[in-house]
C-alpha positions as CSV (number, residue, x, y, z in Angstrom):
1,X,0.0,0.0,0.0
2,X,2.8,2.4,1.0
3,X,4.7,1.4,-2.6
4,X,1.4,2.8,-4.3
5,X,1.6,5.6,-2.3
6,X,4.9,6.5,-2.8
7,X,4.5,5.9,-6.3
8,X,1.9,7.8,-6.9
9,X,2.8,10.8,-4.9
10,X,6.5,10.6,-7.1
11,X,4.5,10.9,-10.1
12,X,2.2,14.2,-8.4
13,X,5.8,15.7,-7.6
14,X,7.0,15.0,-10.8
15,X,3.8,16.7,-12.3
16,X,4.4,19.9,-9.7
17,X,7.9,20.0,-11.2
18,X,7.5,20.2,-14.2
19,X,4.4,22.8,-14.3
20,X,7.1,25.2,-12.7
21,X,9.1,24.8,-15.1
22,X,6.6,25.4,-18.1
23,X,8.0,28.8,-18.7
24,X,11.0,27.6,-19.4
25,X,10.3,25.3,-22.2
26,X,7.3,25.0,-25.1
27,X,5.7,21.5,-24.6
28,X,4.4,19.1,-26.7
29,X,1.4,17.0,-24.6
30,X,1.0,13.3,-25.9
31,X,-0.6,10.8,-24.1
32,X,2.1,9.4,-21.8
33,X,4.0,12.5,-21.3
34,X,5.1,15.7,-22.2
35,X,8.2,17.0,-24.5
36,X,9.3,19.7,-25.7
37,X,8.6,20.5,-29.2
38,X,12.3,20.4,-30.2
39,X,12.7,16.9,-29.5
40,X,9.7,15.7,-30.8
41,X,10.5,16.8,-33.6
42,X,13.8,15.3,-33.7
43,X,12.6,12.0,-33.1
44,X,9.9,12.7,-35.9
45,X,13.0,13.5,-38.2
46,X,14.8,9.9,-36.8
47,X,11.8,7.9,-37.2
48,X,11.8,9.1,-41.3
49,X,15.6,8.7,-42.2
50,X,17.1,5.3,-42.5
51,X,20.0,5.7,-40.0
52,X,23.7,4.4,-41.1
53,X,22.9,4.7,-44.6
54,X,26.0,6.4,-45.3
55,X,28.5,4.5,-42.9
56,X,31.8,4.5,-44.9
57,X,31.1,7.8,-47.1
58,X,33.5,10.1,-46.1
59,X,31.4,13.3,-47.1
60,X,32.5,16.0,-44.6
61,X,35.0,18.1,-43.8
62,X,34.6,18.6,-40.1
63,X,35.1,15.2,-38.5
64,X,37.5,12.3,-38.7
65,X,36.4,8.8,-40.3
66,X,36.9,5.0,-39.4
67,X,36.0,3.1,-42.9
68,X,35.0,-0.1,-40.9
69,X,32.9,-1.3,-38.7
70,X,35.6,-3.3,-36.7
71,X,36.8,0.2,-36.0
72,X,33.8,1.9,-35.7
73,X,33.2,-0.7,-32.6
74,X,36.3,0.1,-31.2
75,X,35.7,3.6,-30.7
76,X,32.1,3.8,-29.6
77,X,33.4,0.8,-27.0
78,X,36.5,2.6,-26.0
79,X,36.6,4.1,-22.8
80,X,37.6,7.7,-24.0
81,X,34.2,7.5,-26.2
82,X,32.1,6.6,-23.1
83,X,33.7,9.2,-21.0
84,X,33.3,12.2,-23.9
85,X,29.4,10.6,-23.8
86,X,29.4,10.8,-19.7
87,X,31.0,13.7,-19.4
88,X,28.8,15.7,-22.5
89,X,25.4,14.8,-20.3
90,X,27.4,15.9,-17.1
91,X,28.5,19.0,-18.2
92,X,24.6,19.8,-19.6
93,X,23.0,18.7,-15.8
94,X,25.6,20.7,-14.2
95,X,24.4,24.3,-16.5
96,X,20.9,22.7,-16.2
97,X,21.1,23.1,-12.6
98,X,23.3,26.3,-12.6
99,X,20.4,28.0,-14.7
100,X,17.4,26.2,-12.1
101,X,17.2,23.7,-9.4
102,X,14.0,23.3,-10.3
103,X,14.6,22.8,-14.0
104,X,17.1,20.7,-13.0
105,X,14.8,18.6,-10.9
106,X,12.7,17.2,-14.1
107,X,15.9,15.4,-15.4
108,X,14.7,12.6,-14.1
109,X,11.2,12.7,-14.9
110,X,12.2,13.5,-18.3
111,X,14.8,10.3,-18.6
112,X,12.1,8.3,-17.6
113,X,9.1,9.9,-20.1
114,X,11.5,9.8,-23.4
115,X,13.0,6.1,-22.9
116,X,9.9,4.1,-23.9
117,X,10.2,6.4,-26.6
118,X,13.3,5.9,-27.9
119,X,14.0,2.0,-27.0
120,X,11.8,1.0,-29.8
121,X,13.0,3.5,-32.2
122,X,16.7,2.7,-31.7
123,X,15.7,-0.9,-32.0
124,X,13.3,-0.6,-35.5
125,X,16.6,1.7,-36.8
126,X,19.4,-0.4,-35.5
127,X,17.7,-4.4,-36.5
128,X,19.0,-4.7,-39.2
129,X,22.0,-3.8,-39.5
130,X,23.4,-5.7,-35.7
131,X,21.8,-8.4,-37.6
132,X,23.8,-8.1,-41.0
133,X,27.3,-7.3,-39.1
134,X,26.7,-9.3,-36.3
135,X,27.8,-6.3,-34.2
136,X,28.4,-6.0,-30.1
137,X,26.3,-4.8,-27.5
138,X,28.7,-1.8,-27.3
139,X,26.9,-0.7,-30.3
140,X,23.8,-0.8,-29.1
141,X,24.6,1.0,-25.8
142,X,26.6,4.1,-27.3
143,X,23.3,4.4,-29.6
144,X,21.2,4.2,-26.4
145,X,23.3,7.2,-25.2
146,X,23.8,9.2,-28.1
147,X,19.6,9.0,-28.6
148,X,19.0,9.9,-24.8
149,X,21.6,12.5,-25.0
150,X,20.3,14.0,-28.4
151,X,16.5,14.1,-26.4
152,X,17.7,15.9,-23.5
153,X,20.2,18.3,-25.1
154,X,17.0,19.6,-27.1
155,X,14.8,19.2,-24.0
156,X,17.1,22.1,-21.8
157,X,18.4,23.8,-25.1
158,X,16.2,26.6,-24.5
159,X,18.1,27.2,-21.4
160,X,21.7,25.8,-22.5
161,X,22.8,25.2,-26.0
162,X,23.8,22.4,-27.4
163,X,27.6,21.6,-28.1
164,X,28.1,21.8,-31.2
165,X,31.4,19.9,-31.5
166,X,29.5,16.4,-30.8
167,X,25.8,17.7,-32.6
168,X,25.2,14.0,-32.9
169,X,21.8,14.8,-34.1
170,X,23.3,16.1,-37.2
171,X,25.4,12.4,-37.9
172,X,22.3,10.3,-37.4
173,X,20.3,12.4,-39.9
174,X,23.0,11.7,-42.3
175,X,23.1,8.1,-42.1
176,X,26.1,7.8,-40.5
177,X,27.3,6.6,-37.0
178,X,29.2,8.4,-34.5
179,X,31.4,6.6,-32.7
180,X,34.0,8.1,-31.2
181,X,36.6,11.1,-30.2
182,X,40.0,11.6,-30.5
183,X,42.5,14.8,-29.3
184,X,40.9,15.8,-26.1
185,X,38.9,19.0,-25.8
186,X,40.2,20.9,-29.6
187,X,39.6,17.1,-30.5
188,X,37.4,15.9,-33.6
189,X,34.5,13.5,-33.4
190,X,35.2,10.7,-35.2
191,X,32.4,8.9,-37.6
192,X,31.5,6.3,-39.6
């Protein structure tokens, strides 16, 4: 009985929280939850593309390539690639919270209202190809991350931009994969 409660009252909290924060961020109300128009309409964007269409084109300028997937698993499993993906979200809670506990205090809420959101697109967008390559779990986890990241850098980006040297968006649009980092903070993202 006390579980209910408790669970209940989380979800009234959660609800409290985030109607404070409504000036900070235009809303888009679905069923289940509420998200800012921003990322809905990023993940409108990633549910129309066909994702890592372009793996192995090198067509820009602005990043550095791996022409494999052997190598593009390497990178997105390597531990400098999970820390620039740990640290990126870090950095945005800690400006998150420097701009408004309470804006701050929806991060949470908000992880927990876009996952059932994402899981099946990453899955639908992703099938085929860990099929085709047989390819790791790493893969599927820096995805994971890059799509939770992409969500919530659009859900505070009224409030903090977002960094444009990893704009991950941008690489899953284009059909490619990004997968990794390399020189530290003037570094270059590196893509496949």
């Amino acid at each position: 009985m006390s579980r209910i409660w408790l669970r209940s009252n989380k979800g009234l909290m959660g609800l409290i929280r985030r109607l404070r924060c409504l000036k900070y961020r235009e809303r888009v109300y679905t069923k289940d939850n509420t998200m800012h128009i921003k990322t809905q309409t990023a993940l409108d964007a990633l549910n129309s593309t066909d994702w890592l269409r372009n793996v192995g084109r090198r067509d820009a300028d602005d990043v550095e390539f791996v022409s494999s997937w052997r190598e593009a698993i390497a990178c997105c499993e390597s531990l400098d690639w999970m820390n620039v993906q740990e640290d990126s979200l870090n950095l945005l809670r800690v400006r998150v919270r420097k701009y408004s506990v309470d804006l701050y205090d929806t991060w949470n809420d908000l992880v927990i209202d876009i996952k059932p959101v994402t899981e099946p697109l990453i899955e639908l967008k992703t099938r085929n190809v860990v099929a085709q390559e047989n390819l790791s779990e790493g893969f599927l986890h820096s995805v994971r991350w890059d799509i939770l990241a992409i969500c919530l850098e659009l859900e505070y980006s009224d409030v903090v931009p977002v960094d444009p040297r990893l704009h991950r968006l941008r690489w899953y649009l284009d059909g490619h994969f990004p997968c990794g980092w390399r020189g530290g903070d003037d570094g270059k993202l590196i893509v496949f």
